[in-house]
C-alpha positions as CSV (number, residue, x, y, z in Angstrom):
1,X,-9.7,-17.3,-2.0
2,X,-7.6,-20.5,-2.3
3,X,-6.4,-22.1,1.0
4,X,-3.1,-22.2,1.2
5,X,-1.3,-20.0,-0.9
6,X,-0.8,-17.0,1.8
7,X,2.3,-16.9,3.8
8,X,2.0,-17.7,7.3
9,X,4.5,-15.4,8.8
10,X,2.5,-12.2,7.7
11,X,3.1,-9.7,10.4
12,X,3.8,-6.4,12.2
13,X,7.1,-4.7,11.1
14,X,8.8,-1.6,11.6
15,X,10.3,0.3,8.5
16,X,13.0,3.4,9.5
17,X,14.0,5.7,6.9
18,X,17.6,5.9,7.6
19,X,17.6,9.7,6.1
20,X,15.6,11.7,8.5
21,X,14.6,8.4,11.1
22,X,10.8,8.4,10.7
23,X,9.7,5.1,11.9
24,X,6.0,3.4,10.3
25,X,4.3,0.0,11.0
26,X,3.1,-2.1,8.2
27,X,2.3,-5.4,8.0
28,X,4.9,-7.6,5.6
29,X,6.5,-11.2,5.6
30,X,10.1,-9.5,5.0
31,X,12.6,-11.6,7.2
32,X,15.1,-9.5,9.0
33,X,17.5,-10.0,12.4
34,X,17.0,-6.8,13.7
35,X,14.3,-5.6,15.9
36,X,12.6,-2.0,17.1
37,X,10.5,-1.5,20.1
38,X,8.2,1.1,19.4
39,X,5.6,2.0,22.1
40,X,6.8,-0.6,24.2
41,X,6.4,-3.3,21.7
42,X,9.2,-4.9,19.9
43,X,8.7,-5.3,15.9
44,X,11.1,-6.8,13.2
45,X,13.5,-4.0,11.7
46,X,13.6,-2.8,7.8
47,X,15.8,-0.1,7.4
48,X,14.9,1.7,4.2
49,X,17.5,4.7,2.4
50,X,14.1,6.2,1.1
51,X,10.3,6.7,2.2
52,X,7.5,8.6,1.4
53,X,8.7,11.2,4.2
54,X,12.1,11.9,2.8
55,X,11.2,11.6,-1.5
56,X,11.5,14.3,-3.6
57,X,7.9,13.3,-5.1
58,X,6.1,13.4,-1.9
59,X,8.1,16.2,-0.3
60,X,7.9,18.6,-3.1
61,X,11.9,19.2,-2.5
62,X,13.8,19.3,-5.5
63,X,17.2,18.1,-3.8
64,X,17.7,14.4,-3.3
65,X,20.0,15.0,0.2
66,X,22.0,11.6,-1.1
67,X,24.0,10.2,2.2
68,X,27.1,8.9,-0.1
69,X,28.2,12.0,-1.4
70,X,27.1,11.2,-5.3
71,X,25.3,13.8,-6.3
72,X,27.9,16.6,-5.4
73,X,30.8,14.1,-6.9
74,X,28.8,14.3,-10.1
75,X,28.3,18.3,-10.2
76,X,32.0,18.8,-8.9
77,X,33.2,16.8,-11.9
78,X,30.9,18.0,-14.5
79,X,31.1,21.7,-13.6
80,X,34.0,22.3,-15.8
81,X,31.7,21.6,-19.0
82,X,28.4,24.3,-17.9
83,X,27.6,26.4,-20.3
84,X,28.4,29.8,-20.1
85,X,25.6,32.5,-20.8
């Protein structure tokens, strides 16, 4: 490997899935002013809307649970137009 082209601040960090608050360490070099002490250690912060614990893909859920309303704003206003059968 070439010396040199690696970022030095390669480290630790806490990501939180903001939907269902499952917390996972990963290394990154993401800057962030927030912190998380997990097990007594404190790690930078990334707060994430989406993970691999709360996707539809990996969950098998067919319902995105969206936090801003959007999804039931979209059926509400489209309802009028569903096909009868």
């Amino acid at each position: 490997m070439k010396a040199g082209i690696h970022p030095e601040n390669y480290r630790l960090v806490a990501f939180k899935d903001m939907s269902n608050e499952d917390v996972f360490l990963t290394k990154s070099t993401v800057n962030t002013k927030e912190t998380l002490e997990v097990d007594g250690v404190e790690y930078p912060l990334i707060k994430l809307e989406i993970s691999r614990t709360s996707h539809p893909f990996y969950t098998g859920k067919t319902k995105l649970v969206d936090t801003a309303g959007r999804i039931d704003k979209f059926k509400n206003k489209y309802s009028k137009f569903k096909k009868e059968e």
